[in-house]
C-alpha positions, 0 to 999 in steps of 0.5 A: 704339281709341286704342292701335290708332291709335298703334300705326298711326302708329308702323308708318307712320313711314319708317325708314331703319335697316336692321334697324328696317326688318326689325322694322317690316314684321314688325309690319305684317304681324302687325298684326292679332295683336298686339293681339287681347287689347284686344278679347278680355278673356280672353286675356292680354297676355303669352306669360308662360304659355306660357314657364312651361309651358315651363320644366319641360322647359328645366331637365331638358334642361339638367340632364341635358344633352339627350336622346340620341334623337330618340326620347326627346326626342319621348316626353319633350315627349309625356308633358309635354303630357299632364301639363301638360294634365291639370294645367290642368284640374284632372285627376289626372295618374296617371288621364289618364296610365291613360285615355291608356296603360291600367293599369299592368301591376303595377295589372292583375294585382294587380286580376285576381288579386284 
């Protein structure tokens, strides 16, 4: 493809600039990922999604100024993988919240005593 080419012509430039330099062998070495979405239509062009994915949990680490345990902060990013997911595909995040820990333990004896 053209772009690929270009791309090509632009990596085989020589570059005396120190930190172009850094920046060129690392395109080179990611060479073959960079432009994946060309050939692959479903897949975007951009991070964008990923970084909005990310946001939620940006703003409340920031608002509550960080979590206090290692702990918490490995539950917290658990719990927003599964909602997150869930959301995706177009589940109720209330039931994959259930089918991944069970009932709530209120939900339960109300059921069982029923």
């Amino acid at each position: 493809m053209e772009t690929e080419k270009q791309l090509d012509e632009l990596l085989d430039q020589k570059v005396r600039n120190e930190a172009v330099l850094k920046l060129q062998r690392r395109l080179i070495k990611h060479r073959e990922k960079l432009l994946v979405f060309l050939h692959y239509p479903g897949i975007p062009p951009t991070n964008n999604e990923s970084e909005q994915a990310l946001r939620t949990s940006v703003v409340y680490r920031k608002v509550t100024n960080g979590f206090r345990s290692d702990w918490g902060a490995k539950s917290y990013a658990a719990i927003q993988s599964v909602i997150a997911t869930a959301m995706r595909k177009g589940e109720q995040v209330f039931e994959a919240l259930v089918r991944l820990m069970g009932p709530p333990v209120l939900l339960y004896f109300e059921a069982s005593s029923s």
